[in-house]
C-alpha positions in Angstrom: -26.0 -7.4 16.6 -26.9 -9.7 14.0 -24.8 -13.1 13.8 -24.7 -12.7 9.7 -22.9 -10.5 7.8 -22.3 -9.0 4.2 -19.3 -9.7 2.5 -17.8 -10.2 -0.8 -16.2 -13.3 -1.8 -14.8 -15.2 -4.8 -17.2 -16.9 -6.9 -15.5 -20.4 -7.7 -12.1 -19.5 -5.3 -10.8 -17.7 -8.5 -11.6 -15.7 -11.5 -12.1 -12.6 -13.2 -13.4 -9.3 -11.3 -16.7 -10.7 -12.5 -16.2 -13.2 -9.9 -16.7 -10.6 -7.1 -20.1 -11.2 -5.7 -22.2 -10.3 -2.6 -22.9 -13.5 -0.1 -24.2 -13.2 3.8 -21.4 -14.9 5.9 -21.3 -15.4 9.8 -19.9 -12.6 11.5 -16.5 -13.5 12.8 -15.9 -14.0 16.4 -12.6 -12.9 17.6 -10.4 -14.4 19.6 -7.8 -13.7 22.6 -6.0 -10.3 22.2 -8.1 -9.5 18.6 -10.7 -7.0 18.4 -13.8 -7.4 16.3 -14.3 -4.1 14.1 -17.6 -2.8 12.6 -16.3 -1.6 9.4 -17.1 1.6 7.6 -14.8 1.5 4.9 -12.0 -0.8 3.0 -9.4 -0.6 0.7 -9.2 -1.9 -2.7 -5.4 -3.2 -3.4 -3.2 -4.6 -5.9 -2.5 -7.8 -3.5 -6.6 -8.3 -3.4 -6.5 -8.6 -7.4 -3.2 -11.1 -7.0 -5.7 -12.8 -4.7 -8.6 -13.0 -6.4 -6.6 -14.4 -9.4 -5.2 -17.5 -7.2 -1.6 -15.7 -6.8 -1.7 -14.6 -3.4 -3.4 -17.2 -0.5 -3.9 -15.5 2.9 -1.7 -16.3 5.3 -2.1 -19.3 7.4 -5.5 -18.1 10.6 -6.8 -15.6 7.7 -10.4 -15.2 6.3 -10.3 -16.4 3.1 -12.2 -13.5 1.9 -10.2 -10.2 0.1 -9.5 -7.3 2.1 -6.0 -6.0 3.6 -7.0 -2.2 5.9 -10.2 -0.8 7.0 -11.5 1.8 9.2 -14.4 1.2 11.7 -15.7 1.6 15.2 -14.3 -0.8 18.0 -17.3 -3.0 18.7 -15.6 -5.6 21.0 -12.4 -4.6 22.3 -8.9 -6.0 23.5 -5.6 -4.6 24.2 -5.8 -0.7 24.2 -8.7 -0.7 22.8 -12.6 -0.2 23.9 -16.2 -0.6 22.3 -16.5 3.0 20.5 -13.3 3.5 19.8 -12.6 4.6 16.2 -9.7 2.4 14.3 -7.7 1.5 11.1 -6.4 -1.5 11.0 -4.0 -3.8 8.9 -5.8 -6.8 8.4 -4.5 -10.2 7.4 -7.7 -10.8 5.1 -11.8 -10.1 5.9 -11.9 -6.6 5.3 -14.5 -6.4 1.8 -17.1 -7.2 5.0 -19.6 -5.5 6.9 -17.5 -6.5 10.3 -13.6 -7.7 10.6 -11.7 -8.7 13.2 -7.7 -7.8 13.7 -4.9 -8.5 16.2 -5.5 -5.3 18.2 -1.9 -4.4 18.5 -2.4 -3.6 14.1 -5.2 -1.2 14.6 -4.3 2.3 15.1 -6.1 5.6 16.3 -7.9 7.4 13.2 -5.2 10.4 12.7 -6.6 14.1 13.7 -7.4 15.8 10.3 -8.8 12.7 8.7 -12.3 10.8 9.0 -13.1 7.4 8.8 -12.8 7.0 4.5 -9.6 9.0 4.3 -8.0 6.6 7.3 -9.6 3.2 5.6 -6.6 4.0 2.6 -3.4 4.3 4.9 -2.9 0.8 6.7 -2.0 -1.0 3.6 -0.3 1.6 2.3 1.5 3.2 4.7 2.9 -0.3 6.0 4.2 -0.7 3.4 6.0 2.1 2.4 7.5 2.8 5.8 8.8 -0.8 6.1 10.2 -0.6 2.1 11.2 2.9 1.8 12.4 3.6 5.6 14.1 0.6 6.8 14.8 -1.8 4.0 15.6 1.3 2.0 17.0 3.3 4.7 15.9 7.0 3.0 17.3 9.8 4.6 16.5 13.5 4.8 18.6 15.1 1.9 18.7 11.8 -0.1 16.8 11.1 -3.3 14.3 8.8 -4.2 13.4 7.4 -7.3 9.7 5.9 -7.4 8.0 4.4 -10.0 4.0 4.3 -10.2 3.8 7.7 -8.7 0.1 7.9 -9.1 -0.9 4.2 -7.4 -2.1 4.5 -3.9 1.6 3.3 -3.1 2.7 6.0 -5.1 1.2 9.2 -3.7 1.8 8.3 -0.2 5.2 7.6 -1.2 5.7 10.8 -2.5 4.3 12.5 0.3 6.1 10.5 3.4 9.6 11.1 1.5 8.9 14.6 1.2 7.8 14.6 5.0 11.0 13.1 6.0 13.1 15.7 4.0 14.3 13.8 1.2 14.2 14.3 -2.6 12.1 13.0 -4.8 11.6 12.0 -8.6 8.6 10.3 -9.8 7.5 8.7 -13.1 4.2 7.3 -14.3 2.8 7.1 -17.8 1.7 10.2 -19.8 2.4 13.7 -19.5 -0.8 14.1 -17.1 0.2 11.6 -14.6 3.8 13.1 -14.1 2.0 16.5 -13.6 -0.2 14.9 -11.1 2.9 13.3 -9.0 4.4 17.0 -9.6 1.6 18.4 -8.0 1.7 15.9 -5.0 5.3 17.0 -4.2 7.9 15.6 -6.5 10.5 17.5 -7.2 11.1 15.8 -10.5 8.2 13.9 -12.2 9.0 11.7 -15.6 6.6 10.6 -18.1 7.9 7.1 -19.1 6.2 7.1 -22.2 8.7 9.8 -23.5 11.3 10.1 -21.2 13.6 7.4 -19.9 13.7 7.9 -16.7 17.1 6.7 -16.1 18.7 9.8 -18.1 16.2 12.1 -16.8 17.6 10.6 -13.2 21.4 11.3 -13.4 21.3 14.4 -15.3 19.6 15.7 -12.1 22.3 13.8 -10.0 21.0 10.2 -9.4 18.7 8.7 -6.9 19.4 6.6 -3.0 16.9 5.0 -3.1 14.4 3.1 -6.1 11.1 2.3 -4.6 10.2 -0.4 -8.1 7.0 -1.9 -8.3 7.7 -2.8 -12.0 10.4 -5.3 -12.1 11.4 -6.6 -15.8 13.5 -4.3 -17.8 13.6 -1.6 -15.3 15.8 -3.0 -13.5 18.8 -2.3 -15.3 17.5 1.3 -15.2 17.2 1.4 -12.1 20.6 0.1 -11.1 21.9 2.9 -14.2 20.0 6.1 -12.3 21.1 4.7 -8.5 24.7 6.8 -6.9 27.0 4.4 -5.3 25.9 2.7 -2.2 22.2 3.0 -3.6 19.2 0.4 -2.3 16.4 -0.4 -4.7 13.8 -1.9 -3.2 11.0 -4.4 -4.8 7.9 -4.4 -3.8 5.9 -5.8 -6.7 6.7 -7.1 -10.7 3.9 -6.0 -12.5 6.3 -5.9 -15.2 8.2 -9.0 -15.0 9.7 -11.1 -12.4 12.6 -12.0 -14.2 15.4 -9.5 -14.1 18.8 -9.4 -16.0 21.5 -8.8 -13.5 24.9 -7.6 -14.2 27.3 -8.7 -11.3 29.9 -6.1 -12.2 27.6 -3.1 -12.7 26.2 -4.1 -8.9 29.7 -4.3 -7.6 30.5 -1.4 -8.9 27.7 0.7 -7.5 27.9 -1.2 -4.1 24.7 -1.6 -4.4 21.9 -3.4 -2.5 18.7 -5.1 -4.5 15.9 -6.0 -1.5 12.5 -6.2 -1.6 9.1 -7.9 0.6 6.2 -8.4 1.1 3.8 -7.2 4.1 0.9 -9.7 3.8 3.2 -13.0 5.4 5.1 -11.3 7.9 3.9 -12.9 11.6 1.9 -10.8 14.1 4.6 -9.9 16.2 6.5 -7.9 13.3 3.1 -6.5 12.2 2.6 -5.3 15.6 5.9 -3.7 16.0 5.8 -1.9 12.4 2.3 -0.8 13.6 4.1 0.7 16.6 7.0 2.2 14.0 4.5 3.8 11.8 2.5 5.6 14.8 5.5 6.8 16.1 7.0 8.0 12.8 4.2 8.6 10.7 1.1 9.9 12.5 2.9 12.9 13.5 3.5 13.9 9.7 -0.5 13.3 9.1 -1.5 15.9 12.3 1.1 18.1 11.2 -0.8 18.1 7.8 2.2 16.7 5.8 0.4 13.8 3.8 -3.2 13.3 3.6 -4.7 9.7 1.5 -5.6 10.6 -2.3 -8.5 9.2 -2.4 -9.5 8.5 -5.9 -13.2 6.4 -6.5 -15.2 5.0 -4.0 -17.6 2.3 -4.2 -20.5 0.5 -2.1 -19.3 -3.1 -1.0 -21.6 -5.2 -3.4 -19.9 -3.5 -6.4 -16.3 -4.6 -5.5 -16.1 -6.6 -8.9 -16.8 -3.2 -10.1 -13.9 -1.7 -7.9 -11.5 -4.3 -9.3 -12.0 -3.6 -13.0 -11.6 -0.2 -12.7 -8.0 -0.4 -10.4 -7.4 -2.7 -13.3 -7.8 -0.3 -16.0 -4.7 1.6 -14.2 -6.1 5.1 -14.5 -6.5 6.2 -11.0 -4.8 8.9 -9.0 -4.7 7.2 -5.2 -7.2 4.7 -3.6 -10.0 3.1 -4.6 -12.2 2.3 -1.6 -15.3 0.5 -0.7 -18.6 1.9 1.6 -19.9 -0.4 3.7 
C-alpha cells in the first residue's frame, strides 16, 4: 500500500469549481478507535460547495480536503470492524480521496440490496434527514410533511424515508417535470413552485406537521401559512436567504416550533449515536426495499470541479457521486 494518495483539493483554499484540482497527498494514518477506508465512491454535497467557497471550515481534527460520506472496503480496522469489511461512512472531511479515515462507530454495514455506489449517497444524506425530519421534527406515521427541494439528494431520500415511516407527504420543486419526478418517488402531493404556491396548494389538502425547508427567505412565512397547529418546521439550509420575517403572533397562534441544524459540527459522540439511530431505524426500510439512493451523475475523482458545476446548475434528480 502506497504511502501517497489521490485527492482533490482547493486550489488557493477557495474559489470557483474551477478551483477543484487533482494533487497526490499522503495517505492518512488513522488513529485510536478510527478506521482507515479504501474508498470506492464519494458524495458530492451542497455543504462541499459552501466549503469550497470559504463558508463552511471543517470541524476542528478534519482533513481540510472536501468530502462528507463514502463507501469502501475496511483496510485497517477498529471497533466492529475488520480489514475486508465493506462500509459507508459519515466522514468529518477527506472523502474526494482515494483512502479516508473515520471514527469507526460512523461507518455502517453496506445495506443488503445496494452495492458500493448506491451506499456512498446515503450517509450524508440519511443523517441528515433522520436527525431533521425524525427527531427535531418529530414526523409521525399519519402526519404530513411538507418538503421543499423534492428532487435534491435531500429531497428524494426525504420523500422516500417519510413514506417508509407511514406519513404523508407533499413535495415541491421548480417546473412541472420536477414535481412529476418527486410524484413519481412517492409524494402524495407534488407542487411546482413556479406556478403554484405551495402554501395554498398545502391547506386546501389539509395542511402539513412538519416543513423540512432548505430555502429559507420568503418561504418562510409560507411555510408557517401551510403548517396545522402545533407544526415544526425545520431548517436545514438558506439557499434562499437567511434572513426571515417573523410574525410573533402568527407563531403563537400556530403553537408552532421553528428549529433547524447542522450535521457537520456535531461531536463524535452524537455522530456515533445517530449512526446507531439510523441503523436501527433506517436500514430495515432499505432491506425491506422501501428507499433506495437516486443516483443521478457520476463522475471520476479528478473531475470533481466538473461534479461541482454541474450540482450547481440545480438540474439533478438525486446524487452526484464521484469513482475513485
Amino acid at each position: 500500500m502506497s504511502d501517497t494518495m489521490n485527492a482533490i483539493a482547493v486550489e488557493d483554499g477557495k474559489g470557483p469549481a474551477e478551483a477543484l484540482k487533482p494533487v497526490t497527498l499522503d495517505r492518512p494514518v488513522p488513529g485510536p478507535g478510527q478506521i482507515l477506508i479504501k474508498v470506492h465512491a464519494a458524495g458530492v454535497n451542497r455543504p462541499d460547495i459552501a466549503q469550497r467557497l470559504g463558508f463552511y471550515p471543517p470541524p476542528p481534527g478534519s482533513p481540510p480536503t472536501l468530502g462528507l460520506e463514502v463507501a469502501g472496503v475496511v483496510e485497517v480496522g477498529a471497533g466492529r470492524w475488520k480489514a475486508g469489511d465493506k462500509v459507508c461512512a459519515l466522514l468529518g472531511g477527506g472523502g474526494y480521496a482515494d483512502y479516508a479515515v473515520c471514527d469507526a462507530r460512523h461507518a455502517l454495514p453496506i445495506p443488503d440490496r445496494l452495492d458500493l455506489l448506491q451506499a456512498a449517497a446515503l450517509p450524508e444524506t440519511v443523517f441528515t434527514v433522520y436527525a431533521n425530519v425524525f427527531e427535531h421534527g418529530a414526523l409521525k406515521a399519519g402526519e404530513t410533511l411538507l418538503l421543499h427541494g423534492a428532487t435534491s439528494g435531500i429531497g428524494t431520500m426525504a420523500i422516500q424515508m417519510a413514506k417508509a415511516a407511514g406519513a404523508r407527504v407533499i413535495a415541491t420543486a421548480r417546473g412541472a417535470s420536477k414535481a412529476a419526478e418527486a410524484k413519481a418517488l412517492g409524494a402524495d402531493i407534488a407542487i411546482d413552485t413556479s406556478t403554484q404556491d405551495f402554501a395554498e396548494v398545502t391547506k386546501a389538502n389539509g395542511g402539513c406537521d412538519v416543513v423540512l425547508d432548505m430555502v429559507g427567505g420568503d418561504y418562510f412565512a409560507k411555510d408557517l401559512d401551510a403548517l396545522k397547529t402545533g407544526g415544526r418546521i425545520v431548517f436545514i439550509a438558506a439557499q434562499g436567504g437567511g434572513d426571515v420575517n417573523l410574525s410573533i403572533m402568527r407563531l403563537m397562534q400556530k403553537r408552532a416550533l421553528v428549529t433547524g441544524s447542522t450535521l457537520r459540527p456535531r461531536d463524535p459522540d452524537e455522530k456515533a449515536r445517530l449512526a446507531a439511530e439510523v441503523e436501527r431505524v433506517v436500514w430495515p426500510w432499505i432491506a425491506a426495499g422501501k428507499l433506495t439512493p437516486q443516483i443521478d451523475k457520476t463522475f471520476p475523482l479528478a473531475q470533481a470541479a466538473a461534479a461541482h458545476a454541474y450540482l450547481e446548475t440545480g438540474g439533478h434528480l438525486g446524487k452526484v457521486m464521484l469513482l475513485t
